[in-house]
VMD Tcl script that draws the C-alpha trace (Angstrom):
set ca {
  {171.43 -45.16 -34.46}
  {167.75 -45.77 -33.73}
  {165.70 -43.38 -32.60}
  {162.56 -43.83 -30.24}
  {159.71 -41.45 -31.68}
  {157.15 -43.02 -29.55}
  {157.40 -45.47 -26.42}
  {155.38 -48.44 -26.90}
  {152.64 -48.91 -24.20}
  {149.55 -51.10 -23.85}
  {147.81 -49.72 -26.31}
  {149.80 -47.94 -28.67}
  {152.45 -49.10 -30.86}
  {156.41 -48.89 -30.66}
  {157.80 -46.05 -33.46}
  {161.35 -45.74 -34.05}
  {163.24 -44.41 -36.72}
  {167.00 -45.05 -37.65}
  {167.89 -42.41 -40.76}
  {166.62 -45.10 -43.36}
  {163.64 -47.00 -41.53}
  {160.02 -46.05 -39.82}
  {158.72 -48.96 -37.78}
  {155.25 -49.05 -36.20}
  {155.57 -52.33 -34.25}
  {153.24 -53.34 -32.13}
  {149.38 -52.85 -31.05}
  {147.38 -50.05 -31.99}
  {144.01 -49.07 -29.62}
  {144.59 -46.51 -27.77}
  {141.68 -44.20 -26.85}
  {142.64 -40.96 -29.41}
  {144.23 -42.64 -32.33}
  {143.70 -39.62 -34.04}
  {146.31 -37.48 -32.05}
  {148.34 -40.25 -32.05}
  {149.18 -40.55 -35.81}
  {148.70 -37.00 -36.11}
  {151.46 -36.51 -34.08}
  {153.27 -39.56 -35.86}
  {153.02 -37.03 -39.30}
  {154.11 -34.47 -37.16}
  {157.57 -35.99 -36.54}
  {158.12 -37.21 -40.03}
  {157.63 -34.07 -41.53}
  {160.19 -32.63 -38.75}
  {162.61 -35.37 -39.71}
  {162.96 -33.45 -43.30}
  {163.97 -36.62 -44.87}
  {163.30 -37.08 -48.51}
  {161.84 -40.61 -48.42}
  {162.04 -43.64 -46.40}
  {160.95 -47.30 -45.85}
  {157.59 -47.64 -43.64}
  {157.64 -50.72 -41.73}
  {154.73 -51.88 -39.95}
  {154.35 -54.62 -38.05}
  {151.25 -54.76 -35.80}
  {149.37 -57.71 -34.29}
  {146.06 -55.82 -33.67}
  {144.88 -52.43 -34.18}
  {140.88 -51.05 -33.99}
  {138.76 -49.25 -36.14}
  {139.76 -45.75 -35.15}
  {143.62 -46.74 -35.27}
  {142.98 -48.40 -39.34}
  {141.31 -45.41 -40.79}
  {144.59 -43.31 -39.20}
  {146.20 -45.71 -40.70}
  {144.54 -44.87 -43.81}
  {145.27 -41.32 -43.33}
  {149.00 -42.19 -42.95}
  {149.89 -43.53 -45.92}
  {147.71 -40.83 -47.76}
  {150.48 -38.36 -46.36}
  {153.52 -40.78 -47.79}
  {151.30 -41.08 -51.25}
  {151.36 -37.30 -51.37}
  {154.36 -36.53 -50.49}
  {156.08 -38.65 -52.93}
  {153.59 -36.85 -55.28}
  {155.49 -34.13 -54.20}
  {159.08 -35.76 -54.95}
  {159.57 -37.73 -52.05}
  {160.70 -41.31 -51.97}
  {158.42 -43.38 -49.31}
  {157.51 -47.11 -49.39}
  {155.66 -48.84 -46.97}
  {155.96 -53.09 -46.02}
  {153.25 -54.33 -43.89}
  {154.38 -57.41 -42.36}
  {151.49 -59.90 -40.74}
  {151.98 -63.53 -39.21}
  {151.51 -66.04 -41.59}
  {148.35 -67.44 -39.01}
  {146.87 -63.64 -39.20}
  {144.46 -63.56 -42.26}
  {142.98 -60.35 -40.67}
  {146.10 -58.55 -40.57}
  {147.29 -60.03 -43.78}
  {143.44 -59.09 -45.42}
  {143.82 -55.22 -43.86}
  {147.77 -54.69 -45.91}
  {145.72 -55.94 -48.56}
  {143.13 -53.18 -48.27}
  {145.75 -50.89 -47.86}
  {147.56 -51.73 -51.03}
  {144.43 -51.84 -53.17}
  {143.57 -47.88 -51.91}
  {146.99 -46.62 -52.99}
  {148.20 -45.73 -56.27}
  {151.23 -46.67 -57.59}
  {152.65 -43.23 -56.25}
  {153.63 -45.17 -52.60}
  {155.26 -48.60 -53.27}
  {153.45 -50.91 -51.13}
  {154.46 -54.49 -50.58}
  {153.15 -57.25 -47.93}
  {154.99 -59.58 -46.24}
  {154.62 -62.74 -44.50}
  {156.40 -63.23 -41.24}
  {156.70 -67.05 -40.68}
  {156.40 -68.64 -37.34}
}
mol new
graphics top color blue
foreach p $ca { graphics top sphere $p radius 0.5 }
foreach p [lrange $ca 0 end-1] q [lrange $ca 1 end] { graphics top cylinder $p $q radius 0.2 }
display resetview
């Protein structure tokens, strides 16, 4: 069964969960991206799952929203330092280079600790 975590709105992305799956689908500017994905951590930890696949699929996010980004899957790298079992795809358009450049980024700041692959959607 999947569960909403967080509503999708204008701004902010779609999060839902289904036992085995995160997804972050959507856009990603809202004005406190901060809280947001702090609160995002928030609820994983409360799921007390021992690893899971990170999906993320967004067409745009902003400066504040990457660096939570960032932030995000420094939390999956530690806890699988920790024992955990988290992976994270980021999926872009094949006619995004931005968003395809940015999983890129991603991948090159994490350590082998958090399996991180990219994938092309095609159109």
């Amino acid at each position: 069964m999947i569960k909403t975590i967080f509503e999708q709105t204008e701004r902010s992305p779609l999060v839902t969960f289904d036992g085995g799956e995160l997804v972050i689908k959507g856009r990603s500017f809202m004005d406190n991206a901060a809280d947001f994905y702090r609160n995002l951590v928030a609820h994983i930890a409360n799921l007390g799952a021992d690893g899971f696949a990170v999906s993320v699929c967004l067409d745009y996010f902003n400066t504040s929203s990457s660096k939570c980004l960032l932030e995000l899957f420094r939390a999956f790298e530690k806890m699988n330092k920790e024992g955990k079992n988290y992976s994270v795809k980021w999926y872009f358009e094949e006619n995004c280079p931005d968003i395809e450049e940015a999983g890129e980024d991603y991948k090159d700041l994490m350590t082998e600790v958090l399996p991180f692959d990219i994938v092309c959607i095609e159109n």
